[in-house]
MARRO-617460 format. One line per 5 residues: number of its first residue (from 1); their letters; for each residue x, y, z of C-alpha. Coordinates in nm, 3 decimals, always signed. Example, Ala and Ser with C-alpha at 12.3 -4.5 7.8 and 13.67 -1.06 7.14 Angstrom:
% residues 2
1> AS> +1.230:-0.450:+0.780 ~ +1.367:-0.106:+0.714
***
This chain:
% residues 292
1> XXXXX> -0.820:+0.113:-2.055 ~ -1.096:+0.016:-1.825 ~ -1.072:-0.030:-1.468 ~ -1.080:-0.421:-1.350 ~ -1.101:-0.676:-1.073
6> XXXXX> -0.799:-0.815:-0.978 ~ -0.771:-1.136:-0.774 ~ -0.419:-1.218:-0.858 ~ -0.150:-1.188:-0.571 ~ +0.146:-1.205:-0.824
11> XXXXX> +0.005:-0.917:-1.010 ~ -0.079:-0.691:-0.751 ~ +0.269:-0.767:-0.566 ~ +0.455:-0.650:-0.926 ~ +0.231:-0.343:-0.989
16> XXXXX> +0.264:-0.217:-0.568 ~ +0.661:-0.316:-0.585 ~ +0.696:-0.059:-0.832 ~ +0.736:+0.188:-0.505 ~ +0.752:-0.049:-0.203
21> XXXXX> +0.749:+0.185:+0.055 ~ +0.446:+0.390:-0.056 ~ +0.249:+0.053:-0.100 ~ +0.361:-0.138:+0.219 ~ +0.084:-0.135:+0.355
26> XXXXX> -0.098:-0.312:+0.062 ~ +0.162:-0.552:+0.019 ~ +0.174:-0.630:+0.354 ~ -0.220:-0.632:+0.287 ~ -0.140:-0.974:+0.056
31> XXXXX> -0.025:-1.209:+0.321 ~ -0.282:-1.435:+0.426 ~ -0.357:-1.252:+0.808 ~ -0.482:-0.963:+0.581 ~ -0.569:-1.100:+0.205
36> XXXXX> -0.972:-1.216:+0.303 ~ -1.045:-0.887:+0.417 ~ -0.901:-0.736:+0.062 ~ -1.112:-0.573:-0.249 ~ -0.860:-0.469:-0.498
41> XXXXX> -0.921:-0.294:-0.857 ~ -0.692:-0.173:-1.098 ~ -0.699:+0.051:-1.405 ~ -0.358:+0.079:-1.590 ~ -0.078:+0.054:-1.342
46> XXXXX> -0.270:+0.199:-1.039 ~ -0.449:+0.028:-0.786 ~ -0.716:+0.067:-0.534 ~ -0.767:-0.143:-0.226 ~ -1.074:-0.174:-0.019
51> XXXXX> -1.012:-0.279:+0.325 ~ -1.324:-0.430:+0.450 ~ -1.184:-0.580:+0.810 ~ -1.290:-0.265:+1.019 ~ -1.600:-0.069:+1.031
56> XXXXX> -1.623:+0.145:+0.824 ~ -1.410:+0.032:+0.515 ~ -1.105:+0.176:+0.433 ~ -1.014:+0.287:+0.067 ~ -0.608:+0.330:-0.061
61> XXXXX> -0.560:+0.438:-0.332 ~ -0.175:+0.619:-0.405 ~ -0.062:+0.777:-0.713 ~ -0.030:+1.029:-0.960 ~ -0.379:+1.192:-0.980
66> XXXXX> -0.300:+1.310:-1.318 ~ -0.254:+0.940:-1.408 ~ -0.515:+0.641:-1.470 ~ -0.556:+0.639:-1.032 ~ -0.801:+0.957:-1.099
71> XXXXX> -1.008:+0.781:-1.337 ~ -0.978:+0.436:-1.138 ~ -1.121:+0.654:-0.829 ~ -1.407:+0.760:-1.065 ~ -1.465:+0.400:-1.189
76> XXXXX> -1.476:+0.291:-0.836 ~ -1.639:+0.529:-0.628 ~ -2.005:+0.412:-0.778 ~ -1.948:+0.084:-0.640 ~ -1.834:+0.186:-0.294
81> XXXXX> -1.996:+0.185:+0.032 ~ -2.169:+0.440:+0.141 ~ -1.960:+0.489:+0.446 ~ -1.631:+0.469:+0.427 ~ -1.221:+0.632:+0.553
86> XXXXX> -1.037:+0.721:+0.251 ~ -0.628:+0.733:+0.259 ~ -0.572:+0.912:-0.073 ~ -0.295:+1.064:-0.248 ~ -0.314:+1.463:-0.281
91> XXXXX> -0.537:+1.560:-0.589 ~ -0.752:+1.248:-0.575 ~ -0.981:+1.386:-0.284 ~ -1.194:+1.641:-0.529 ~ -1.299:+1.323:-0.763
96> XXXXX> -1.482:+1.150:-0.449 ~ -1.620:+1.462:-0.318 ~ -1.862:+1.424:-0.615 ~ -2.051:+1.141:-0.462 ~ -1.944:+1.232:-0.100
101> XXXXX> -1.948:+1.449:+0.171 ~ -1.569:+1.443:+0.324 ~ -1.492:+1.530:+0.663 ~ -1.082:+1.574:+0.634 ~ -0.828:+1.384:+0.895
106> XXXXX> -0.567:+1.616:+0.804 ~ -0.253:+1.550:+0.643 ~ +0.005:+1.271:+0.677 ~ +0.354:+1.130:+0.578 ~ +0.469:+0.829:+0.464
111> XXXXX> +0.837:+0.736:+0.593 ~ +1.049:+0.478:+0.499 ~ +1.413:+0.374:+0.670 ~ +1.598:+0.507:+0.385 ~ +1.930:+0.580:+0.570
116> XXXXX> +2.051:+0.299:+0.791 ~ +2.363:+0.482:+0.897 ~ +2.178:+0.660:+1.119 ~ +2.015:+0.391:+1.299 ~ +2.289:+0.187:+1.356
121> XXXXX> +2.470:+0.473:+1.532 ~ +2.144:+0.533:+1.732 ~ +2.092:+0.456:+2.091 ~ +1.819:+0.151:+2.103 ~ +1.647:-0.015:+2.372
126> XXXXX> +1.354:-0.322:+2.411 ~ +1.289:-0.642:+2.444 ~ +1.019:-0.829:+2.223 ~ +0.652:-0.893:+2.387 ~ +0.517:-1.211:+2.343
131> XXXXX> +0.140:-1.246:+2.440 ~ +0.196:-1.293:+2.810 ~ +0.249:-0.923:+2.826 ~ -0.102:-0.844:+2.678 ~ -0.273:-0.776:+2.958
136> XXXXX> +0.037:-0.512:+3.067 ~ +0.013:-0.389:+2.690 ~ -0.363:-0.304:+2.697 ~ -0.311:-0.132:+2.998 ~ -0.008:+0.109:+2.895
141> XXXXX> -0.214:+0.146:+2.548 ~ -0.578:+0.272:+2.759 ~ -0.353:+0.497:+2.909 ~ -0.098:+0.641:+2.655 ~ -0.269:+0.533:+2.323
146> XXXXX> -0.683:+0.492:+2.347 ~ -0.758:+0.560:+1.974 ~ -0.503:+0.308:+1.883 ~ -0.587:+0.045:+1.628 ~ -0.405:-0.269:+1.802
151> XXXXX> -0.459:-0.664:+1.721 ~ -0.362:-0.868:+1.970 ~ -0.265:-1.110:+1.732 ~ -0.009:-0.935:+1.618 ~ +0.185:-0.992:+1.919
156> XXXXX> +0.208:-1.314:+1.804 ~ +0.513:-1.179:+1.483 ~ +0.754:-1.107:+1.762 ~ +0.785:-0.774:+1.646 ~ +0.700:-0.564:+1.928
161> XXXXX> +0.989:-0.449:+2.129 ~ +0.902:-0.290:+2.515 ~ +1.100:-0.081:+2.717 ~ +1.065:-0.120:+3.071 ~ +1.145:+0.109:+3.397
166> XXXXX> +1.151:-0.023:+3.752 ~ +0.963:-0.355:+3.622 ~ +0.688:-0.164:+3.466 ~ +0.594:-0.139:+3.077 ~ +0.630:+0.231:+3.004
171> XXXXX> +0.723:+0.231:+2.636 ~ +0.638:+0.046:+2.326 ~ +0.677:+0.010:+1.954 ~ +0.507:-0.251:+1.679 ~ +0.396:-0.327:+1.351
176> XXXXX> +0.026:-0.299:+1.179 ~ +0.235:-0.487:+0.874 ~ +0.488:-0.766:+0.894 ~ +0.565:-0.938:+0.576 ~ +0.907:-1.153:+0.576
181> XXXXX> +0.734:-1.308:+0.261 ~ +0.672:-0.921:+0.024 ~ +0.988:-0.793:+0.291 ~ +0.779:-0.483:+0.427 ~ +0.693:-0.407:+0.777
186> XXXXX> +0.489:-0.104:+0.812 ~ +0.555:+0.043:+1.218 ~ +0.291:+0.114:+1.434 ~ +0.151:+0.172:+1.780 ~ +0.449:+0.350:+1.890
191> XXXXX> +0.316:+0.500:+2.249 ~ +0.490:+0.624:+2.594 ~ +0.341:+0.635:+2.886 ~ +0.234:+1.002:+2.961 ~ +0.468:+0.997:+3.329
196> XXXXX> +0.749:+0.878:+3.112 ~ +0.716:+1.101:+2.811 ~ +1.000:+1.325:+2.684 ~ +1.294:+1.157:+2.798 ~ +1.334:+0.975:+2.418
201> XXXXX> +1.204:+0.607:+2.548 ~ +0.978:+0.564:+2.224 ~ +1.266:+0.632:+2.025 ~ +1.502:+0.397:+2.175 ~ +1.217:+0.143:+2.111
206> XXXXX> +1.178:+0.224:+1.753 ~ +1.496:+0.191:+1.700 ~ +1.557:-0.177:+1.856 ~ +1.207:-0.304:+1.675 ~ +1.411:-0.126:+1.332
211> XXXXX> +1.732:-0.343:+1.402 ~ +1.493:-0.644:+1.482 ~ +1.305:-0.612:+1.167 ~ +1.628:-0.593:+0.927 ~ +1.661:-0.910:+0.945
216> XXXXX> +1.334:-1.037:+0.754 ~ +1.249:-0.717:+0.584 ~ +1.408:-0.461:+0.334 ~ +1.149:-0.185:+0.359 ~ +1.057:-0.057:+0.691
221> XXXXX> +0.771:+0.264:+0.658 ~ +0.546:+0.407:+0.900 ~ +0.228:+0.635:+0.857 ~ +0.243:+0.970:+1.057 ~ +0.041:+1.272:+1.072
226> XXXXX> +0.205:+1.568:+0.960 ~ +0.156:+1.800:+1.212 ~ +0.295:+1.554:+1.463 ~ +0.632:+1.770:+1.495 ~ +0.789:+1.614:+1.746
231> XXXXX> +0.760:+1.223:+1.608 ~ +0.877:+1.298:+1.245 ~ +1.212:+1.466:+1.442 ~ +1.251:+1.124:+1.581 ~ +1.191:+0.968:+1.264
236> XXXXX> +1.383:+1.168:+1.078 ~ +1.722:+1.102:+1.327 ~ +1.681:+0.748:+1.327 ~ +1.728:+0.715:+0.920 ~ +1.381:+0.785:+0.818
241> XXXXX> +1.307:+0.991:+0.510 ~ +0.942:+1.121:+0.376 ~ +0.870:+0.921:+0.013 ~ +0.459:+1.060:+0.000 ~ +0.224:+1.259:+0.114
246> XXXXX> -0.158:+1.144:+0.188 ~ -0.467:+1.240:+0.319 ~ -0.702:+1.084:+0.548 ~ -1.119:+1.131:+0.505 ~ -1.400:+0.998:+0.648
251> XXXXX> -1.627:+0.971:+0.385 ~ -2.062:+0.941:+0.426 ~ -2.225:+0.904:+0.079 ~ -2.415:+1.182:-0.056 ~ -2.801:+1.075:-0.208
256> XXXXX> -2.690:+1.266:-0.523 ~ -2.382:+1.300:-0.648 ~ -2.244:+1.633:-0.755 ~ -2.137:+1.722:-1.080 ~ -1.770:+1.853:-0.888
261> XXXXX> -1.602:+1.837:-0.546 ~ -1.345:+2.123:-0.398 ~ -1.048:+1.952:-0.295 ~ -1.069:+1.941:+0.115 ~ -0.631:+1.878:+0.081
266> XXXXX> -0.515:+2.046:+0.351 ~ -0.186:+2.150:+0.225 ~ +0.183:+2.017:+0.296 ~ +0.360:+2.072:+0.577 ~ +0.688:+2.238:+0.641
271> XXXXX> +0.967:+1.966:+0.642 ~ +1.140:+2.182:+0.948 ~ +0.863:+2.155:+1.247 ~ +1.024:+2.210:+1.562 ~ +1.020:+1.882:+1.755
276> XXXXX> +0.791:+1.883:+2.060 ~ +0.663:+1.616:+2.286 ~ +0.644:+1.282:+2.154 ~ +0.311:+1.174:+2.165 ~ +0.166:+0.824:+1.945
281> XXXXX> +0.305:+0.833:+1.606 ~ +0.131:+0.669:+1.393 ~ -0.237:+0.723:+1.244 ~ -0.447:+0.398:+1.293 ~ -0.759:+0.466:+1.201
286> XXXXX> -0.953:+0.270:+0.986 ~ -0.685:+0.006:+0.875 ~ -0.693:-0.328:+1.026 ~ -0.977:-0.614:+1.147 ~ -1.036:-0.499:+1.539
291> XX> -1.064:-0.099:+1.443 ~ -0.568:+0.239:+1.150
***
């Protein structure tokens, strides 16, 4: 079994829709906004995708490390560049450590709407943004959000939902994915605006932009750091559920490899945090074209 090319959107979409909400991203990563920024290599059943649309690349790669996706990462990392952000499954992180030197982002969740029940008995307000409210958008992201990945484009799906006091933009949730055609959407760029925060605005967003999206999409995920308390509460009492675990790395190749790496895995998080202030949800580094 030797790792290999692949170029064919029918068989990446059956090998990532083995788990759809781990691999949203990726499959979302197949429509045509995404697919000519896409590298993708499999060995076995597992596969790798290199994100080349933002600087520096961005590596996936999810699944069993015991499995062919540690030898796939072995394969690959050779052929990688020699800067790069690496969203990796826990366990994989020691095998790229041989070639480079890691600096970790910590540790994150993936979520997926898993119990609708509780959404639709959730309190949800919004309206969608269309791209006359860009110039309000930037504005509440500079504020609330400046780290944000954001495409402007994306305003263009119809899938972000605002929530608005006394005129002004103060709350907002969106998608990095969108996919009616693979049915995952993949939330992002969930922000309040600091004056605003702690009275449950993003959530009431989140929750309209959910009920929005069930109509062209069965699996509805977001990325989260871990340690963000307060956003996985809201998560969690809207109907979503953790299915994986991942770390985030920026990666800077070494000029010789090592023979072994330590694994720089930070650990899992308690599933209990105590919910604190809501503050952006999602990580965005490193995954789309403008800059994650």
């Amino acid at each position: 079994m030797r790792m290999r090319s692949v170029h064919d959107r029918a068989e990446l979409a059956a090998l990532l829709r083995r788990d759809p909400a781990r691999h949203a991203y990726q499959l979302g990563d197949l429509d045509d906004f995404f697919w000519p920024y896409t590298t993708w290599y499999a060995r076995g059943d597992s596969v790798a995708l290199l994100y080349h649309g933002v600087d520096p690349p961005t590596l996936l790669l999810f699944d069993d490390p015991a499995g062919p996706a540690g030898e796939l990462l072995d394969d690959l990392s050779s052929l990688l560049p020699t800067r790069l952000y690496a969203h990796l499954s826990p366990g994989l992180d020691w095998r790229l450590a041989r070639r480079y030197d890691l600096t970790p982002g910590g540790p994150h969740l993936k979520m997926a709407l898993t119990e609708p029940a509780r959404l639709a008995s959730a309190l949800a307000e919004g309206s969608p943004l269309t791209a006359a409210d860009l110039p309000e958008l930037a504005r509440l992201y500079e504020v609330s959000y400046p780290a944000n990945w954001f495409d402007r484009r994306m305003l263009e799906t119809g899938q972000y939902v605002g929530v608005r006091r006394d005129g002004e933009l103060v709350a907002v949730a969106g998608v990095h994915v969108w996919s009616p055609v693979y049915r995952v959407a993949a939330l992002g760029n969930i922000t309040t605006h600091p004056a605003h925060r702690g009275r449950g605005l993003a959530g009431l967003a989140v929750a309209a932009l959910c009920r929005r999206l069930a109509a062209t999409v069965d699996h509805v995920t977001l990325n989260v750091r871990a340690d963000n308390a307060a956003a996985t509460a809201v998560y969690r009492r809207l109907g979503f559920t953790t299915v994986a675990r991942y770390a985030e790395f920026a990666a800077v190749a070494r000029a010789e490899p090592s023979g072994a790496g330590e694994p720089a895995w930070a650990g899992e998080p308690a599933d209990d945090a105590t919910p604190a202030e809501v503050a952006p949800a999602a990580s965005g580094q490193g995954l789309r074209p403008t800059a994650p």
